[in-house]
C-alpha positions as CSV (number, residue, x, y, z in Angstrom):
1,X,0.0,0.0,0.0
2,X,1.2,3.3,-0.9
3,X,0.8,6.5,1.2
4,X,-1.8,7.1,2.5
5,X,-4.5,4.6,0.3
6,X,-6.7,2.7,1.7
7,X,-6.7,-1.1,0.3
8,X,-9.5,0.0,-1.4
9,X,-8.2,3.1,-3.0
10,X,-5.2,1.3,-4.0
11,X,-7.1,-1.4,-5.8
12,X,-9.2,1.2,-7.3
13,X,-5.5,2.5,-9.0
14,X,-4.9,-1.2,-10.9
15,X,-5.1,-0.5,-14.4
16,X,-6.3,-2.8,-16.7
17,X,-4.3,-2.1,-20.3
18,X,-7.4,-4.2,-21.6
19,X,-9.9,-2.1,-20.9
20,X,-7.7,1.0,-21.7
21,X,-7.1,-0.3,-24.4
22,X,-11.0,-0.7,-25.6
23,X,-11.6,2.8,-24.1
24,X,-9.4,4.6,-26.1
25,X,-10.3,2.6,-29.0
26,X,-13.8,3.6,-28.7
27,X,-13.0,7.0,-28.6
28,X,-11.3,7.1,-31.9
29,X,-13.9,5.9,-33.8
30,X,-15.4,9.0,-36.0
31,X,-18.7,8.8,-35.3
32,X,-18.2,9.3,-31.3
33,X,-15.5,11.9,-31.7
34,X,-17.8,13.8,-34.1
35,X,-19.9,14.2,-31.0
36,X,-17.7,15.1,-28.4
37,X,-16.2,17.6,-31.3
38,X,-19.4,18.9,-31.6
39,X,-20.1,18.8,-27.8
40,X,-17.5,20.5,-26.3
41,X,-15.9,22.6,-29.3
42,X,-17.6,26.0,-30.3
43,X,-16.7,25.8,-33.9
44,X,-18.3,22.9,-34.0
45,X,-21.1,23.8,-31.9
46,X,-23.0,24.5,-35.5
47,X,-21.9,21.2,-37.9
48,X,-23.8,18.3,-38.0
49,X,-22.4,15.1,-36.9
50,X,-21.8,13.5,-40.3
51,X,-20.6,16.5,-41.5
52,X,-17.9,16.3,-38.4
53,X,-17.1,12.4,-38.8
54,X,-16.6,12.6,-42.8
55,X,-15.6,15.9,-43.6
56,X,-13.7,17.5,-40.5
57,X,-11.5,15.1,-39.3
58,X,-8.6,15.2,-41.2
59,X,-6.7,12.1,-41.8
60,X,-5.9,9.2,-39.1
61,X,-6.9,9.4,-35.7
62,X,-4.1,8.0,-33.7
63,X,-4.4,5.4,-30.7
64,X,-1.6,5.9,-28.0
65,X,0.7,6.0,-30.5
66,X,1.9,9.8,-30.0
67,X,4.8,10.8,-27.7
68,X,3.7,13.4,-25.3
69,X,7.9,14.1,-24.1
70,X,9.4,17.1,-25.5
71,X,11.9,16.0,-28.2
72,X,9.5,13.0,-29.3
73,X,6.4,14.1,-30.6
74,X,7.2,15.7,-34.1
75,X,10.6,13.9,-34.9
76,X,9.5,12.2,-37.6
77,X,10.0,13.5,-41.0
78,X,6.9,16.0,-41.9
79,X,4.5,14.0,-44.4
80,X,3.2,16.6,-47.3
81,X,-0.4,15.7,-45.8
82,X,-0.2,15.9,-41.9
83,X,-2.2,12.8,-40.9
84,X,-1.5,13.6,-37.1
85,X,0.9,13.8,-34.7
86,X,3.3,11.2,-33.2
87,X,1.9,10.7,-29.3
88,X,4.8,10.2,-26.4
89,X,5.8,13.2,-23.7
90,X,8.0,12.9,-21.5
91,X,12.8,13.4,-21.0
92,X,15.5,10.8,-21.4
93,X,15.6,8.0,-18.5
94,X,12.3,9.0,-17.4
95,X,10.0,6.8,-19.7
96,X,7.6,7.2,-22.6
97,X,4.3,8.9,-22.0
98,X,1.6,8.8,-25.2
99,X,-1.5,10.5,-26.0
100,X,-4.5,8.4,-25.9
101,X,-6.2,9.5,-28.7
102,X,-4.7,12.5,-31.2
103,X,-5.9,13.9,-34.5
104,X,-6.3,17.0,-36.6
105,X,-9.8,18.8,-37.8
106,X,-10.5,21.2,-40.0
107,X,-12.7,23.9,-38.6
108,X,-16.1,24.7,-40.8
109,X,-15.6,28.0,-41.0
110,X,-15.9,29.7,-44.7
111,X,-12.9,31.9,-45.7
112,X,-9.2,30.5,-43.9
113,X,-9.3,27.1,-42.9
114,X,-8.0,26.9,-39.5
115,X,-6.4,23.6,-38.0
116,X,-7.2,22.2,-34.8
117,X,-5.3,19.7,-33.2
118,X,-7.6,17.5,-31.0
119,X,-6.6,15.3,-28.2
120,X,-8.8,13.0,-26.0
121,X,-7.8,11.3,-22.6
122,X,-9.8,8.9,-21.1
123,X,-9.1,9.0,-17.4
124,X,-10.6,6.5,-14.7
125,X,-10.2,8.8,-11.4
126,X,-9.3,12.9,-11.0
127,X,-8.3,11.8,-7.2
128,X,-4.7,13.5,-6.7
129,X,-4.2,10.8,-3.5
130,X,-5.3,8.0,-5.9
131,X,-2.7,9.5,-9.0
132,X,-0.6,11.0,-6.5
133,X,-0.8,14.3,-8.9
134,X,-3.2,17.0,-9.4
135,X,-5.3,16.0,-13.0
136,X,-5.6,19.5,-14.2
137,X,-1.7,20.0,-14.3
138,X,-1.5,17.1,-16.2
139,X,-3.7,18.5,-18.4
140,X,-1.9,21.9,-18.9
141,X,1.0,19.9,-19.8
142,X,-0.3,17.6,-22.3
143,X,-1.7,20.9,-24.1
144,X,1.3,23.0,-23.8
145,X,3.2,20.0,-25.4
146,X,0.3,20.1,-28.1
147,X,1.9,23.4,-28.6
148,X,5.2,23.2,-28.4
149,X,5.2,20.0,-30.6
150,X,4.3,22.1,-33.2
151,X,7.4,23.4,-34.4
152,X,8.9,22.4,-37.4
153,X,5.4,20.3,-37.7
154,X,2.7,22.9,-38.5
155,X,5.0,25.4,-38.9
156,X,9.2,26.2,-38.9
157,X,12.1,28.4,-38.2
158,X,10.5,31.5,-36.2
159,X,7.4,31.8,-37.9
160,X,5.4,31.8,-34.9
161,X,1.9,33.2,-37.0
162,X,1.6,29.6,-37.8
163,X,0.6,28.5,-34.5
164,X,-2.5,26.1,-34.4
165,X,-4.9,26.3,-31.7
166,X,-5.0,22.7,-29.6
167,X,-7.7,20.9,-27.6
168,X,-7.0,18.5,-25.1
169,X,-10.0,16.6,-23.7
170,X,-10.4,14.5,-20.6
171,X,-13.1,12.3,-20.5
172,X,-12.8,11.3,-16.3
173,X,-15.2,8.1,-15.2
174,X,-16.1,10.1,-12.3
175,X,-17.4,13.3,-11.0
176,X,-16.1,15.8,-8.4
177,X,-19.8,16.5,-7.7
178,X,-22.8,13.4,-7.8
179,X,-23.7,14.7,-11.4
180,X,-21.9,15.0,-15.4
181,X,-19.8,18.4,-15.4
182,X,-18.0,19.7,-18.0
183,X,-15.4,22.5,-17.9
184,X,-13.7,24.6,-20.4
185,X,-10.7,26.1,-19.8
186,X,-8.7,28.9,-22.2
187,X,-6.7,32.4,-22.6
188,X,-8.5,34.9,-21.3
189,X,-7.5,39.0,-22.0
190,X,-7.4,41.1,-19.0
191,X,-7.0,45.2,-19.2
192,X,-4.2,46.3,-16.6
193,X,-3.5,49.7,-17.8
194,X,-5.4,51.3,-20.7
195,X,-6.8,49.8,-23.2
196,X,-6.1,48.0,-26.2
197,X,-7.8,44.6,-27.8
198,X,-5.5,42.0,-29.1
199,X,-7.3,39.9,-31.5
200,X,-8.7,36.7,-29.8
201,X,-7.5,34.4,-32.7
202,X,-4.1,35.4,-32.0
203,X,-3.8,34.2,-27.7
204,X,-6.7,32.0,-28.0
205,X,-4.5,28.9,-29.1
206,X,-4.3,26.5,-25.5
207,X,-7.9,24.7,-24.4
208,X,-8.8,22.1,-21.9
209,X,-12.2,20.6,-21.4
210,X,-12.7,18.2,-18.3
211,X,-15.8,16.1,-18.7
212,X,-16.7,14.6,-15.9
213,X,-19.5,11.4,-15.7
214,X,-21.5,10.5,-12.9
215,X,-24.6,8.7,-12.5
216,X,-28.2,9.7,-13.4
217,X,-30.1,11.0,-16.4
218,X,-28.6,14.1,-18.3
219,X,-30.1,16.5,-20.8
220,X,-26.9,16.5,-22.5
221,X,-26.5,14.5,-25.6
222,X,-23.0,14.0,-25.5
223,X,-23.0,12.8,-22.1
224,X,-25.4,10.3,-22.3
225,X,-23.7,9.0,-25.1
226,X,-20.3,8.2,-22.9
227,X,-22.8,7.3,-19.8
228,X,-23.9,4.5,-22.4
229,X,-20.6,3.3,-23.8
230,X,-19.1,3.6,-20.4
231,X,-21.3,3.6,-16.8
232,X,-24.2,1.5,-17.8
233,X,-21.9,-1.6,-17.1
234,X,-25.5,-4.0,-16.7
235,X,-26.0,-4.1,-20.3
236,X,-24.4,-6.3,-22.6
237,X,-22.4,-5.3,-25.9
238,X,-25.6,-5.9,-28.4
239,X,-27.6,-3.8,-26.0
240,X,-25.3,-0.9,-26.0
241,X,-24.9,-1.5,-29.9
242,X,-28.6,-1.1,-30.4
243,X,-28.9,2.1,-27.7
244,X,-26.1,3.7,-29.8
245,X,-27.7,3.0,-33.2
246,X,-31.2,4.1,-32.2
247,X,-30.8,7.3,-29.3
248,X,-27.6,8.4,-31.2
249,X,-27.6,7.0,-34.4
250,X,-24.1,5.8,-34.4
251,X,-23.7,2.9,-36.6
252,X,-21.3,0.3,-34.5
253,X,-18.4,-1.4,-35.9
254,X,-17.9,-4.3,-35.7
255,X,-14.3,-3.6,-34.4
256,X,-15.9,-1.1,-31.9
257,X,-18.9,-4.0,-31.1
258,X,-15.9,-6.3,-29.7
259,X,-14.0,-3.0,-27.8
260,X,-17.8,-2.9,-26.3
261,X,-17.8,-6.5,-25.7
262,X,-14.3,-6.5,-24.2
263,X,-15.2,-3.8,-21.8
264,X,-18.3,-5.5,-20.4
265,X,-16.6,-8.6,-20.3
266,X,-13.4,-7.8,-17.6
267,X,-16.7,-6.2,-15.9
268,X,-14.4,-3.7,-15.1
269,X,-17.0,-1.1,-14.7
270,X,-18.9,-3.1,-12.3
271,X,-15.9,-3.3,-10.3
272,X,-14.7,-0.2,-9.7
273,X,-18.6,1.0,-9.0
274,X,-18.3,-1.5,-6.2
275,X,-14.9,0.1,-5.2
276,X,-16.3,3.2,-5.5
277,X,-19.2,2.6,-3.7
278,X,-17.3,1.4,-0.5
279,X,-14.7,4.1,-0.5
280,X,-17.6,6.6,-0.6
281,X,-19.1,4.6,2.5
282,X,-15.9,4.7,4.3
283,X,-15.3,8.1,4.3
284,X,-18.9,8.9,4.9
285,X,-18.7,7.3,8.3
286,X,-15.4,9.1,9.0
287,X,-17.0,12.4,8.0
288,X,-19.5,11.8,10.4
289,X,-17.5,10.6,13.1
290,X,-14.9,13.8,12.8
291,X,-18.4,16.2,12.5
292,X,-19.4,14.4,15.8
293,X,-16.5,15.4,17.5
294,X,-16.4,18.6,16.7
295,X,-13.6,19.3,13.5
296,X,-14.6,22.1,11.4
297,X,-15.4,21.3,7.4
298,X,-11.7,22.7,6.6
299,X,-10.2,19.7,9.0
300,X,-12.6,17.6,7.6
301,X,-12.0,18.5,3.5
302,X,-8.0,17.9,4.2
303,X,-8.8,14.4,5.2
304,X,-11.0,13.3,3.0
305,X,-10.0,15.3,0.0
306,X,-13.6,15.5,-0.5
307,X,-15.2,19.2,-1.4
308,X,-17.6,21.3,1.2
309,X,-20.5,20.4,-0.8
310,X,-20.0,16.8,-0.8
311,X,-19.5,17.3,3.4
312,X,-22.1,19.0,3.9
313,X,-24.4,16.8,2.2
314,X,-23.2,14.2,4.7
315,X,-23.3,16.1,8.0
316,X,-27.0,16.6,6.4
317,X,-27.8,13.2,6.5
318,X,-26.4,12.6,9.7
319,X,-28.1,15.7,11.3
320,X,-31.7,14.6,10.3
């Protein structure tokens, strides 16, 4: 046992490389990247989804294949048609790192056609005691090397105009809060002294979007679409196939049908719910027992690592 995990935190941290594996797989197929394009990215916000899978996404889509380590992502020789990144990060003696899932799009907007470079993560737990790091740093970096990867790539030399603006999107199995969040952060411009606008296109370059997926019905399409490929764990690969084809009209592969049939098969999903479950029942009864004795939420939050709301929704139940 590590730290300070509980048994059940640490078995919560096995990775299974078959069901990662599956996951990421199932993310690079067109039809479900089209949505979460058109989900969480504002110049998609207005294409339809065929449009998206068959027209926008330009070239491969890469599986874990990418360096994310400085030095390793754009050394190979630039193709005359960019069909995507390579995927590693990280420095020499430290190990490899790769993106899950990289690719470029082409944005729909008439007149210059702008380049995106999009990256999805699949990520089973943001818990910084469980990955013994903070999630959104990890994020930051993974975009910063989108950028920095660039160079002599999208563009050489100093020519620094040719910047492409990067997405990095982290699809997390669980929720900070007991419902499906999704965040979007960017550049923002901010008036110290005076005032003067620099155009947005030319700062706006570095995004992150955290999705995060809990339980429970959602109004958002695009969520219910990963609650049903990943969190509804007691239906079967054919059942999924059919939800996907008929609420979402994805047509199912049948290479994606047996990444849906693997998943349900190592039951993984239906494991770590269990996990879940008990860790949240452990450290409900300590929240209680410290708000019994008198420690304060702050106390309580550095213990737990759990936020106020969740606390107080426990000290709630245990006041009634």
């Amino acid at each position: 046992m590590q730290g300070n995990q509980t048994p059940a935190e640490e078995l919560m941290g096995f990775k299974n490389p078959q069901y990662d594996q599956a996951a990421k797989n199932i993310l690079s197929e067109k039809p479900v990247a089209a949505y979460l394009l058109k989900g969480v990215v504002p110049e998609f916000k207005n294409a339809s989804l065929k449009d998206i899978a068959e027209n926008y996404i330009e070239g491969d889509i890469q599986v874990g294949s990418v360096p994310v380590n400085p030095g390793k992502t754009n050394t190979v020789a630039r193709p005359k048609k960019i069909k995507g990144l390579r995927n590693e990060i990280g420095f020499p003696g430290e190990g490899w790192n790769t993106f899950d899932v990289i690719f470029h799009a082409v944005t729909p907007e008439t007149g210059e056609r702008i380049r995106l470079i999009i990256n999805f993560e699949a990520q089973k737990t943001f818990s910084e005691s469980t990955l013994k790091y903070i999630l959104m740093k990890r994020a930051v970096f993974y975009g910063s090397r989108l950028i920095s990867a660039q160079k002599e790539t999208e563009f050489s030399g100093s020519d620094y105009s040719e910047v492409k603006k990067v997405y990095t999107i982290w699809i997390c199995m669980e929720s900070p809060t007991d419902k499906s969040i999704i965040n979007h952060y960017r550049m923002t411009e901010h008036h110290l002294v005076g005032k003067y606008k620099e155009p947005q296109e030319n700062y706006d370059l570095l995004n992150i979007v955290m999705v995060y997926l809990a339980p429970g019905p959602v109004r958002n399409r695009m969520l219910s679409m990963l609650q049903v490929i990943f969190q509804e764990t007691n239906k079967s690969a054919e059942e999924k196939k059919k939800i996907l084809k008929k609420k979402f009209d994805i047509e199912v592969t049948a290479e994606m049908e047996e990444e849906l049939r693997t998943m349900c098969n190592l039951s993984e999903g239906i494991y770590e719910r269990g996990m879940a479950q008990g860790i949240t029942q452990e450290k409900e009864n300590v929240i209680k027992s410290l708000w019994e004795k008198g420690m304060d939420v702050d106390f309580i939050k550095d213990v737990t690592k759990w936020t106020e709301e969740q606390i107080l929704r426990v000290v709630g139940k245990t006041k009634s």
